[in-house]
Residue, then its C-alpha position, 0 to 999 in steps of 0.5 A: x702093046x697097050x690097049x686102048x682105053x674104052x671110052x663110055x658111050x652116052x647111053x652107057x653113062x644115062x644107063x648106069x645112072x638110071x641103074x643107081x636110081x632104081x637101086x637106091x632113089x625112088x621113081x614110078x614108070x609108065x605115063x599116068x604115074x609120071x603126070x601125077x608127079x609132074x603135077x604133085x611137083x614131086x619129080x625131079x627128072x623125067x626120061x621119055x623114051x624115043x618110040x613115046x607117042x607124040x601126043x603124050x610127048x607133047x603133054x609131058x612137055x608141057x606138065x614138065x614145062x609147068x612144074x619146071x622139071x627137067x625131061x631127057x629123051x631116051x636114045x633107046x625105045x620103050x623096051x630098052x628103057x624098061x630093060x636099063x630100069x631092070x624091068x621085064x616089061x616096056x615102059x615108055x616114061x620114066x619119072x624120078x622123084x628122089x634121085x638117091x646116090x646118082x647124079x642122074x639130073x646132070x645128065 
């Protein structure tokens, strides 16, 4: 009998890739830190969790629309995102301003 193939879920792929940012690119978390990069044009890559506030949000949007960055919304809540960063703590936005040897802005 062959077992059949596993086949990586969305969130297992965005996972692993914020895993190789956090080991090997540079980023802040927490939105104060992800605007001051939007707005120093030094992010590559945005990630917002899915329980973020709608008015941050929208202001994210906006500074990301602005500096032409790229913003992906996380499927999972602020916890889940702090956990897939290896973090013990929530953390609603995620900013990435070196990518380092994942293609996380292909994601």
């Amino acid at each position: 009998m062959v077992a059949a193939k596993k086949s990586k879920t969305k969130v297992d792929t965005i996972n692993s890739k914020i895993q190789m940012v956090m080991k090997s690119g540079k980023y802040s978390l927490g939105f104060k830190q992800a605007v001051a990069t939007l707005v120093q044009g030094r992010s590559k890559l945005i990630v917002v969790a899915n329980n973020c506030q709608p008015i941050r949000k929208a202001q994210l949007e906006y500074y990301a629309l602005l500096s032409k960055t790229p913003v992906h919304f996380y499927s999972g809540n602020n916890m889940d995102l702090g956990t897939a960063c290896g973090k013990h703590f929530r953390s609603a936005v995620l900013s990435v301003t070196d990518i380092g040897d994942s293609d996380i802005t292909s994601a």
